[in-house]
C-alpha atoms as one frame of an Amber mdcrd trajectory, in Angstrom:
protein
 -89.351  29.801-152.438 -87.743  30.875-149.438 -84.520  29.858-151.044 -84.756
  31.672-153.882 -85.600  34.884-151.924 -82.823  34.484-149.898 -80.243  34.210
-153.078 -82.185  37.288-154.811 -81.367  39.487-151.514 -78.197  37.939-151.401
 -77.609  39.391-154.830 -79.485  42.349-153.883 -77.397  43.329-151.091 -73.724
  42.730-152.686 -75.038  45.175-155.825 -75.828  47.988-153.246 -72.945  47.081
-151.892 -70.583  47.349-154.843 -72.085  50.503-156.102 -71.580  51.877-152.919
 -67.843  50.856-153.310 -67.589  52.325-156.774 -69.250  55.557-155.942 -66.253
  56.014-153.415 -63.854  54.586-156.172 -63.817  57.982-158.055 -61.843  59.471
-155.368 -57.947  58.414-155.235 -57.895  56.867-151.908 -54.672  54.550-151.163
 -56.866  52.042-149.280 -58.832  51.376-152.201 -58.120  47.825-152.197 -58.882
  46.964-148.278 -61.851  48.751-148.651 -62.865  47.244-151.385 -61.895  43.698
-149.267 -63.706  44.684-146.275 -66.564  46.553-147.979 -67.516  44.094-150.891
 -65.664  40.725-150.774 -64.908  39.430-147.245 -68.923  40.206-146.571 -70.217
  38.073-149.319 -67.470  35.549-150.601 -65.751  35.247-146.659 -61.918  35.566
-148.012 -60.068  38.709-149.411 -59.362  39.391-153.283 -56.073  37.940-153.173
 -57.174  34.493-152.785 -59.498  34.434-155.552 -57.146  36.487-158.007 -54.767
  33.905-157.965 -56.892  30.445-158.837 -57.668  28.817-161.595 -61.565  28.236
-162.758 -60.984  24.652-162.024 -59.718  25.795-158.431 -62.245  28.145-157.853
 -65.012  25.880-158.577 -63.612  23.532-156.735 -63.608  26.147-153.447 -67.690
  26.973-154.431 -68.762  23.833-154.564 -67.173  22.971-151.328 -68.388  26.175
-149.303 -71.555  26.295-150.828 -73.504  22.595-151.825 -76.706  24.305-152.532
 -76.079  24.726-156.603 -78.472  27.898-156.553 -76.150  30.039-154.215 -73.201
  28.110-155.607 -73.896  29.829-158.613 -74.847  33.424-157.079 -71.249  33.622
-155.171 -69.549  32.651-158.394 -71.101  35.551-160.515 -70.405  37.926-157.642
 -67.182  36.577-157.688 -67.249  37.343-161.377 -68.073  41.053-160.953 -65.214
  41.561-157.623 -62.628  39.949-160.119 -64.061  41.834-163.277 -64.243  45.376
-160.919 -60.539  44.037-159.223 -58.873  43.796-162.683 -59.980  47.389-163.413
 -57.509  48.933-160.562 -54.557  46.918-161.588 -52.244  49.132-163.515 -49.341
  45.830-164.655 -51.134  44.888-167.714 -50.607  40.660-167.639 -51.592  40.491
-164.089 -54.927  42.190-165.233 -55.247  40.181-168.525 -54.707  37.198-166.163
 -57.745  38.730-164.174 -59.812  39.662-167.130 -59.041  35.862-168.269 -60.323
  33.974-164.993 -63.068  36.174-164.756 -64.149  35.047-168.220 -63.830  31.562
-167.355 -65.792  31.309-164.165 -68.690  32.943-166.255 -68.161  30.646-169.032
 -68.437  27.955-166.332 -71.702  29.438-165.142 -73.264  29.534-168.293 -72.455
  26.419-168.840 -74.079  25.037-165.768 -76.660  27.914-165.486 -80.436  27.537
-167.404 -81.599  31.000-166.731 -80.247  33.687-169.410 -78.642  36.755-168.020
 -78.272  39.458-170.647 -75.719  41.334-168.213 -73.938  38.512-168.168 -73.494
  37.864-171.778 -72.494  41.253-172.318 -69.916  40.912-170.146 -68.749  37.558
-171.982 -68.813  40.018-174.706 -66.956  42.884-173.074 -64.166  40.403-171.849
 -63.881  38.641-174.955 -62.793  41.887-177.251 -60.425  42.906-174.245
């Protein structure tokens, strides 16, 4: 139980977080990518964008299941890496480096369905979203 609290807060706090971060994203601010590090990645996945934008699924689950045994928060830091990578591939402006973005990010929540036995309706709609791209 207290588990399962912890990963729900966990969640909790990185969606305040990111709106937060979008709410500021509407403004043209030149440090919108170290904010969005500090602000929303570093807290919750402990490196910057760049490392995760350039792995493979296969790497990147690789990396989770190292940092993080428990399977329950495994699979929370993977779908908020799924949302920093979905929201990161929205600012970049050369189109293959944000298909390539688009791509992993479809993969890593392929992988979590795959794994994952509770249905998430946001996250099938971004399958959906990412598959038409």
């Amino acid at each position: 139980m207290l588990r399962e609290d912890y990963i729900m807060r966990l969640f909790q706090l990185f969606s305040e977080s990111l709106a937060k971060w979008l709410s500021k994203r509407k403004s043209e601010n030149l440090d919108l990518i170290q904010s969005f590090n500090s602000e929303v990645v570093k807290p919750y996945l402990e490196q910057d964008i760049q490392f995760f934008e350039t792995k493979s699924r296969d790497q990147l689950v690789e990396y989770f299941n190292h940092i993080y045994p428990d399977k329950y928060e495994r699979l929370t830091r993977l779908e908020i890496l799924s949302e920093v990578l979905y929201q990161r591939a929205t600012l970049e402006t050369d189109s293959n480096l944000q298909q390539n973005i688009f791509n992993t990010t479809l993969n890593v929540l392929q992988y979590i369905n795959s794994i994952d036995k509770t249905y998430s309706l946001a996250r099938e709609n971004r399958i959906s979203d990412l598959l038409h791209r």
